[in-house]
Every structure is written in structure tokens, then in C-alpha cells.
C-alpha positions as CSV (number, residue, x, y, z in Angstrom):
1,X,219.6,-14.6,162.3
2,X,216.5,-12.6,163.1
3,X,213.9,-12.2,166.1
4,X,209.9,-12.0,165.4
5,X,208.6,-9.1,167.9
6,X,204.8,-9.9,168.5
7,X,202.8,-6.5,169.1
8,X,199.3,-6.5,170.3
9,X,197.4,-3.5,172.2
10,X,195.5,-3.7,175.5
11,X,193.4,-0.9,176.8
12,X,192.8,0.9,173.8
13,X,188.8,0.5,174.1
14,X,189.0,3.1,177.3
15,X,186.1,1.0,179.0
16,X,187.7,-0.8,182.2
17,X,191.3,-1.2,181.3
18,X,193.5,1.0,183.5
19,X,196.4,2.1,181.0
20,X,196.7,1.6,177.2
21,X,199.5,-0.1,176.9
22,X,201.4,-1.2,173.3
23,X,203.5,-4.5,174.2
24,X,205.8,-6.9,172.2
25,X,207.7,-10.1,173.0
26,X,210.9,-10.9,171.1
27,X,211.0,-14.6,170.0
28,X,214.3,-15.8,168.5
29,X,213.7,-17.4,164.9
30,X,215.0,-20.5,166.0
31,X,213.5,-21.2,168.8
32,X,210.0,-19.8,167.6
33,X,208.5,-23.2,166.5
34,X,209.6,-25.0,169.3
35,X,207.9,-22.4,171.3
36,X,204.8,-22.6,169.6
37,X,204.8,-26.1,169.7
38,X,204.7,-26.1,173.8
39,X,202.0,-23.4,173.7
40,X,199.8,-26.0,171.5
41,X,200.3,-28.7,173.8
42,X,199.2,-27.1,176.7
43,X,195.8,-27.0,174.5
44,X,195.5,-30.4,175.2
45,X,197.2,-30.7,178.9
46,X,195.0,-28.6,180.2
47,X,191.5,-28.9,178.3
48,X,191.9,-32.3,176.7
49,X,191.4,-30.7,173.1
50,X,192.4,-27.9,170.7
51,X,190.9,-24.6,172.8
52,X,190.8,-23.4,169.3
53,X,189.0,-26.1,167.2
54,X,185.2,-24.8,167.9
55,X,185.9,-21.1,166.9
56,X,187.0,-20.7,170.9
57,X,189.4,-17.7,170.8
58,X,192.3,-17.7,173.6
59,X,192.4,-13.9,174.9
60,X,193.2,-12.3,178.0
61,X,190.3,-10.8,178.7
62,X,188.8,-13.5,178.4
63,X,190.9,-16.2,180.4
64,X,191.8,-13.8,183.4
65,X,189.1,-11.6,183.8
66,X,187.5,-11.6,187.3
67,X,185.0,-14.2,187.3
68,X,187.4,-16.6,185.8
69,X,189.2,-16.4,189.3
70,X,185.7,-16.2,190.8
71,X,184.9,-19.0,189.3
72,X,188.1,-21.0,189.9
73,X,188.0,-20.7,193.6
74,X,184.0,-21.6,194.0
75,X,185.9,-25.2,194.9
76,X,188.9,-26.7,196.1
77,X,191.7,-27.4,193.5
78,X,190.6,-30.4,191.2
79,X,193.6,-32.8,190.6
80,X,194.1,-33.2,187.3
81,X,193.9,-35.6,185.0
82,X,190.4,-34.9,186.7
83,X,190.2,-31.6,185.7
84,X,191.0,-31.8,182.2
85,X,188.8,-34.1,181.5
86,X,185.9,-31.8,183.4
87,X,187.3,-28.5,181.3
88,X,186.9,-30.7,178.2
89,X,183.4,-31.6,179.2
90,X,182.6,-27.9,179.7
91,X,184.0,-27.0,176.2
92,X,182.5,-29.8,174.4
93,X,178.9,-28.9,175.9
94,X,178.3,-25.6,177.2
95,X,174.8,-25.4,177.8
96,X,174.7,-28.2,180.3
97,X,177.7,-27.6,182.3
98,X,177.8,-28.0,185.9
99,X,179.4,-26.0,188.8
100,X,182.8,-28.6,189.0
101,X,183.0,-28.2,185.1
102,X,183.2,-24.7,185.4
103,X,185.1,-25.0,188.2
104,X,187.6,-27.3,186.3
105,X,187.8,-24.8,183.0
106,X,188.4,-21.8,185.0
107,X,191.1,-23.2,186.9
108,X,192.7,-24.6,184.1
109,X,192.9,-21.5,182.0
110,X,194.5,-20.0,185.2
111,X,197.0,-22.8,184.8
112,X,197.3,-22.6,180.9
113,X,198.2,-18.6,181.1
114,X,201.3,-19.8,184.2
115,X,202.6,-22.4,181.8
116,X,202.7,-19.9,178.9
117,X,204.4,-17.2,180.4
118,X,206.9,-20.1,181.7
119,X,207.5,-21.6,178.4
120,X,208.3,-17.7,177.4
121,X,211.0,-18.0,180.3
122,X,212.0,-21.0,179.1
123,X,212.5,-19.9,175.6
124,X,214.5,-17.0,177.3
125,X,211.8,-14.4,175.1
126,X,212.0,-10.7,176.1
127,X,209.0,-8.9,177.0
128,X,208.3,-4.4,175.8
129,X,205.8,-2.8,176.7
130,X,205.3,1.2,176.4
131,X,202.2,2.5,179.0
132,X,200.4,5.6,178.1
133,X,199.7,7.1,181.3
134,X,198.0,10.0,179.9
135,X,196.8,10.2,176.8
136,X,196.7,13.8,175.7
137,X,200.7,13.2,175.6
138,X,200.3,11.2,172.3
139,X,200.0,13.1,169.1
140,X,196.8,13.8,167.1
141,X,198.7,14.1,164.0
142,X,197.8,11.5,161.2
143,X,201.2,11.6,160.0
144,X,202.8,11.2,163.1
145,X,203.8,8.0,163.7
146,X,202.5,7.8,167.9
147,X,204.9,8.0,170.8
148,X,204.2,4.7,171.9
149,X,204.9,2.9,168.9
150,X,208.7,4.8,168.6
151,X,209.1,4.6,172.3
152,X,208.5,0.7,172.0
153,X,210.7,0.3,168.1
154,X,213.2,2.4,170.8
155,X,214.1,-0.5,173.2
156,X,213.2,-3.4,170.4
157,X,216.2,-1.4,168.9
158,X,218.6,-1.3,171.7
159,X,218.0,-5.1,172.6
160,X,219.0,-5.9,168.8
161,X,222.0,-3.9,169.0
162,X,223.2,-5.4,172.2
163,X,223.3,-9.0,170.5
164,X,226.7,-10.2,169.4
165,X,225.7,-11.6,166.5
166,X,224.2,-9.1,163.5
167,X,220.2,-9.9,164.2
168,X,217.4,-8.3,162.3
169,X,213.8,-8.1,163.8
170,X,211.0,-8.8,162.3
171,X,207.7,-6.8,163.1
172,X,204.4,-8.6,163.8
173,X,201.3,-7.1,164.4
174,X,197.5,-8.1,165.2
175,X,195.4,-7.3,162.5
176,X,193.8,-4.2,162.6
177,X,190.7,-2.8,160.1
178,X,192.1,-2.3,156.9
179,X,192.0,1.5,157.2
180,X,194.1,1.5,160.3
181,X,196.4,-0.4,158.8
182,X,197.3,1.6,155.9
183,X,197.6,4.3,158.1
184,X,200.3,2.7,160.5
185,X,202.0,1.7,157.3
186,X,202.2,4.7,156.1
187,X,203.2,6.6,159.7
188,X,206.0,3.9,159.9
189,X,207.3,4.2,156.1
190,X,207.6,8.2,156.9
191,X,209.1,7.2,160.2
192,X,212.0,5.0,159.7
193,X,212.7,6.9,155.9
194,X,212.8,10.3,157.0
195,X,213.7,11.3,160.5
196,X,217.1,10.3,162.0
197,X,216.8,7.6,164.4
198,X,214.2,5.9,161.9
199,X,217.0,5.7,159.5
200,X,219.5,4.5,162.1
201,X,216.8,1.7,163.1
202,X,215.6,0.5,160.2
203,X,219.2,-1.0,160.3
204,X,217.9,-3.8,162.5
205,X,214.3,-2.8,162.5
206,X,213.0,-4.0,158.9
207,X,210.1,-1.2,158.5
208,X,207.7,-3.1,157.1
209,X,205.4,-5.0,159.0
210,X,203.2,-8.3,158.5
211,X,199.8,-8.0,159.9
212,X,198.1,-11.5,161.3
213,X,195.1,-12.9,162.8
214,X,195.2,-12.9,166.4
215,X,193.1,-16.3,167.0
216,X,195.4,-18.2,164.1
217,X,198.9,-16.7,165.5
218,X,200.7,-18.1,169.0
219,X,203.1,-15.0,169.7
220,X,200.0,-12.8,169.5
221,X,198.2,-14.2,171.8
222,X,201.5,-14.7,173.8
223,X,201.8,-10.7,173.8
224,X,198.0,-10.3,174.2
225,X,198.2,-12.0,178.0
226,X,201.7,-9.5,178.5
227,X,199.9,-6.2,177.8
228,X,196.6,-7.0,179.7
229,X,198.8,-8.3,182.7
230,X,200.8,-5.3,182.2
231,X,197.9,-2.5,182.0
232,X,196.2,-4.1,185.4
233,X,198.7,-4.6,187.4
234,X,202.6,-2.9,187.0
235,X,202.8,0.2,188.8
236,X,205.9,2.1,189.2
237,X,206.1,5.9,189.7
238,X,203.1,7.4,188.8
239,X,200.9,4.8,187.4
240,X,198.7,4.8,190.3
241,X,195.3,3.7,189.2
242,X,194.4,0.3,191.1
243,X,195.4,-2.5,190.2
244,X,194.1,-6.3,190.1
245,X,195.8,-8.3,193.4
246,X,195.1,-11.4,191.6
247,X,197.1,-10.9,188.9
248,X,199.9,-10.3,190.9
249,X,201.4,-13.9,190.2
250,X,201.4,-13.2,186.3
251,X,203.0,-10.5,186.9
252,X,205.8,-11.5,188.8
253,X,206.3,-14.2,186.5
254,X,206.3,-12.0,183.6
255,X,209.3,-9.3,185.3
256,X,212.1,-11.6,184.7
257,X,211.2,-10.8,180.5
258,X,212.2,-7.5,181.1
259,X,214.8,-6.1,179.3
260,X,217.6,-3.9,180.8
261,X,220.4,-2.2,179.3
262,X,222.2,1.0,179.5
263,X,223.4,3.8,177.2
264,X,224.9,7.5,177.4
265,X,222.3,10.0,178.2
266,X,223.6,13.5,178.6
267,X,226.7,13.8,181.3
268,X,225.4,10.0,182.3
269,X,227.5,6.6,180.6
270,X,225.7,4.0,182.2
271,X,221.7,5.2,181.8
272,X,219.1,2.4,182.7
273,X,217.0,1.7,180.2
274,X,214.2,-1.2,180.9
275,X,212.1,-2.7,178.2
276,X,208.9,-1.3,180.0
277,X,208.3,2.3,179.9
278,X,205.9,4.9,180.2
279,X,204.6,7.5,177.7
């Protein structure tokens, strides 16, 4: 038995995004074709065709940034199959859509991006994330492998030990530049080979990553829209920086992937630990 982990980045450019924040989402072997099957088929609920066939990439930033709400409320709520067939007419032609096809293909990405993160419900996926809320506090060392990442293998390793069963995740990341790559190889090989808890989580944790394409690869994208909903709009103690209202909905529809489980910390037996923390 084995869980894939997902990890994709959000807010590393340092251009509008609030908090960096380093996410995963734990999909159980079994059930991760099933779950990717859903996802697809929303493709073609919601915008009549494959959102993917003419080199259109599904992102985040791209789906649920301001002017796709903007856009979505410039009209009343199209009934669909109505607007699908508008969103596919936007898609198919883009340089003679019309105000109610762009009305239509904002609305239904805002409907795509609830589906998905219900299908994740569904599916019963868990959702990590580790928020950098300053980021002088992560290392400058090379050879370090970065709080954020061993913050976040942290809780991906307490959710595997608290399954019955004997599970083993499986790391997947978004493909990064080549260079970068190596490098987080590297920091991870040192990691979970010569320091103590990497050794005791490389038990469950197999070290070595695969790397993917982003825009070919359903549980990236899945993580993508966690960590951008994440970095705009969960606040708790001092992550104060504002936040997107709008968003609001995702994100209360994303809380029940938390994770929460508890371990012995000091003169404390019964320590929260959640699934989203901060750096």
C-alpha cells in the first residue's frame, strides 16, 4: 500500500503572492486513478472539451485570479448546459468572444476549481502545507535541505505512521529547471541519509523523488489550486497580510483536508499537530 504526496510551490516569485507556501496532497494509490478520472471529466462538464487539448494550461493563478471573479459576476449566473457550451465557444475561438462567453468561462472555471476540491473530499485526500512567514528564517545554505521542505516531510510522516496498515509514500514534485533539481536531490539524499529523523522517515518517506510536468499531471495541479488558496487567504496567528474575501469559499472547502494528530512534546502527551503550519 502506498500514498502519492503531490508538492507544488506558490508564492515563490515574491511579486503579489502574500506568503510562499510549499503544499502537498496525499492521494491513496488506489483510489488515485479514480480521482483523476473525475478531475478529467469535469474538463468536459464544465467547458465542453479537454481544457488541456490546445496547449491551455489549468493553474491557479490563472483560474482564480481577480478578474476571473470580475469577470464571472459581469452577469447573472448562466444555467448550464448553457454555459458550457458558451465556455467552449470562448475556448474554441478566443479572438471573437463576446461578453456572455466570457462571462460563461469565468464562471465555469470558478465551478471547475469547487468540484475539484470536492472530488478531493470525496476521495478523503489530505491536504500539508508549510507557510514561510518570513523568509530570513529559511537557511541560505546549499546543503541544507530548507525548513519548509522538512517541516512539510514532518507531518507527511506523522500521517503515514498513524495508518494501520504499513503505508509508504511516494514523493511527487513539479518539475523544476534541471539545476534546481539536482540540488533538491542532493539536499534530500543528505537529509534523510545523515541526520536522525531523516533516517527515521525515510522508513515511510521513500527519499527519492519523481519530478513531473505540471500541465500533463492531475495531483499537481490539484496541489497547485491548495497552495495558492492557501498563501491568499489562511490566516492564523501571525499571518496577517490581507487576504482575498473571495477565496474565502475555497478555503473553507479545503479545511476539512487538514490533517490533525497529536504526539508527546516535552512535559505535553497529547500535542496538536495540524497538517498546515508555519515556518
Amino acid at each position: 500500500m502506498a500514498y502519492f504526496f503531490f508538492i507544488d510551490e506558490s508564492g515563490q516569485d515574491h511579486r503579489e503572492s502574500p506568503y510562499e507556501v510549499l503544499a502537498a496532497v496525499a492521494i491513496k494509490d488506489e483510489d488515485l486513478w479514480n480521482l483523476i478520472r473525475m478531475v478529467q471529466e469535469l474538463e468536459m462538464k464544465y467547458f465542453g472539451k479537454s481544457y488541456r487539448s490546445d496547449r491551455n494550461e489549468i493553474k491557479a493563478r490563472k483560474f482564480i485570479k481577480r478578474k476571473t471573479f470580475r469577470l464571472a459576476a459581469q452577469m447573472p449566473p448562466i444555467p448550464m448546459p448553457k454555459r458550457t457550451a458558451l465556455a467552449m465557444q470562448a475556448l474554441i475561438d478566443g479572438a471573437h468572444v463576446t461578453k456572455e462567453q466570457l462571462t460563461a468561462l469565468a464562471q465555469a472555471k470558478l465551478a471547475y476549481v469547487q468540484d475539484l476540491i470536492d472530488i478531493c473530499n470525496r476521495f478523503r485526500c489530505k491536504a500539508f502545507a508549510a507557510i514561510v512567514s518570513d523568509k530570513k528564517q529559511l537557511p541560505t545554505d546549499a546543503g541544507m535541505l530548507r525548513k519548509d521542505y522538512v517541516y512539510l516531510f514532518e507531518r507527511i510522516y506523522y500521517y503515514l505512521e498513524d495508518r494501520k496498515e504499513a503505508h509508504q509514500g511516494i514523493i511527487v514534485f513539479d518539475e523544476l529547471d534541471k539545476s534546481v533539481s539536482h540540488l533538491l536531490l542532493d539536499q534530500m539524499d543528505k537529509y534523510f541519509k545523515m541526520t536522525r529523523k531523516g533516517k527515521l522517515r525515510s522508513n515511510m518517506i521513500i527519499p527519492e523523488p519523481f519530478f513531473v510536468h505540471s500541465d500533463l499531471t492531475t495531483g499537481i495541479q490539484i496541489v497547485d489550486f491548495i497552495a495558492y488558496i492557501v498563501s491568499w487567504s489562511f490566516r492564523v496567528k501571525h499571518l496577517d497580510k490581507p487576504i482575498r474575501e473571495e477565496l474565502i469559499p475555497f478555503l473553507n472547502a479545503c479545511k476539512p483536508l487538514r490533517y490533525l494528530t497529536t504526539r508527546s512534546v516535552g512535559e505535553i502527551s497529547d500535542y496538536k499537530i495540524w497538517s498546515f503550519t508555519i515556518v
